[in-house]
C-alpha positions in Angstrom: 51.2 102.6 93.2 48.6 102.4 95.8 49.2 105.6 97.1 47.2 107.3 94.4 44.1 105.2 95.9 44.9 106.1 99.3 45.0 110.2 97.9 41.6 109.5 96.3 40.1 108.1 99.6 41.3 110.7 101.7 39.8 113.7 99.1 36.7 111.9 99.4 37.1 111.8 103.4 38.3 115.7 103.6 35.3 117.0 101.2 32.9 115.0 103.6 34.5 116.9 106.6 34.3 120.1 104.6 30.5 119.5 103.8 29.5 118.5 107.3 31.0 121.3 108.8 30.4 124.1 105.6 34.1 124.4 104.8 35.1 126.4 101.8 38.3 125.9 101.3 41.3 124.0 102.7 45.0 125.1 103.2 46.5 122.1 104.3 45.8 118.5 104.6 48.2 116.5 106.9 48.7 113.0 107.7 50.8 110.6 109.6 52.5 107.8 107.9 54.2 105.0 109.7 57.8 104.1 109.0 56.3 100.0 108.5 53.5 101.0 106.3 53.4 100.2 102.8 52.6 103.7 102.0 55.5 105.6 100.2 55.5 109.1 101.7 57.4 110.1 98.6 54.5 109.0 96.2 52.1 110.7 98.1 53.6 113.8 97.4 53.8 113.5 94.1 50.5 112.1 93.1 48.5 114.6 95.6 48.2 117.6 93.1 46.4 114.8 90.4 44.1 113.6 93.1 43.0 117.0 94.6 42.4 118.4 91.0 38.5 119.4 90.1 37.9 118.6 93.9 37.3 121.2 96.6 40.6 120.6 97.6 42.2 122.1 94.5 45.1 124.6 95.8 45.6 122.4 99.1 48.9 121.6 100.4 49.9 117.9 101.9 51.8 117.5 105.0 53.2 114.2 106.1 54.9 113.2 109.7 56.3 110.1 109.8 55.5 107.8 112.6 58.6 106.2 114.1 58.4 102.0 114.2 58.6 101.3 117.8 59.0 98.0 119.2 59.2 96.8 122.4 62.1 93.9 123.5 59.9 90.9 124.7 63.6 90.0 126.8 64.3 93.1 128.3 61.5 95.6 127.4 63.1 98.4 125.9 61.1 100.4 123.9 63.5 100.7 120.0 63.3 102.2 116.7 62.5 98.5 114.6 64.2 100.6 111.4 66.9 102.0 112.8 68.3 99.1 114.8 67.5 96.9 112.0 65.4 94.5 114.1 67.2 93.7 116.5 67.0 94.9 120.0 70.0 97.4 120.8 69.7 96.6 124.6 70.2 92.6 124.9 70.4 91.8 121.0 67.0 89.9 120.6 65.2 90.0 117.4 62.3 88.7 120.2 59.6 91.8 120.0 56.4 93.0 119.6 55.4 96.4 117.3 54.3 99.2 119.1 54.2 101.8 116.5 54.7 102.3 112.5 52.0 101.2 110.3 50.1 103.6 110.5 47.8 105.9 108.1 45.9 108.4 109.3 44.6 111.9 108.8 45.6 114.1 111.4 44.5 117.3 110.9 43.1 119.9 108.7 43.6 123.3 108.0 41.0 125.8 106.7 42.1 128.8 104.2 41.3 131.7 106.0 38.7 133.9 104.6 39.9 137.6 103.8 37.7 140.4 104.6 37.5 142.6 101.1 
């Protein structure tokens, strides 16, 4: 349940962005999660309303893109989904590779509420 952490970190790194740069209000918060990380996308999810409540992000949606586990055959060199080929190359059958891709956490981007004119 390390995910609730991770939301608490990434509220504190949004609010710093939103002070620096004299952000009201955000819309949408999204970040990229590889397939290999020990982050649950699922959790994330669910625990984001309780981590973005009494901040500045109160109201803010979270977007996640997963990031696919890429690994690359040490035999052959294709480039293959680690996950779906279930660690073994799907070229020349090698469980010889290196990761290229997948455990990842970042923030991507950020969204700002638009301001309506009254």
């Amino acid at each position: 349940m390390h995910e609730l952490t991770v939301l608490v970190e990434l509220v504190d790194m949004v609010e710093k962005a939103m002070k620096e740069n004299k952000i009201d209000s955000i819309d949408t918060v999204v970040v990229q999660i590889g397939q290999l990380s020990s982050i649950v996308p699922r959790y994330m999810k669910e625990y984001y309303p309780n981590a973005i409540d009494g901040s500045k992000l109160e109201g803010s949606k979270l977007k996640i893109e997963m990031i696919p586990a890429n690994g690359l055959c040490h035999q052959c060199n294709k480039v293959f989904n680690i996950v779906k080929n279930k660690g073994k190359c799907p070229l020349c059958n090698t469980d010889k590779w290196e990761i290229l891709s997948g455990q990842e956490f970042m923030l991507k981007e950020i969204y700002i509420k638009e301001s309506h004119p009254k």
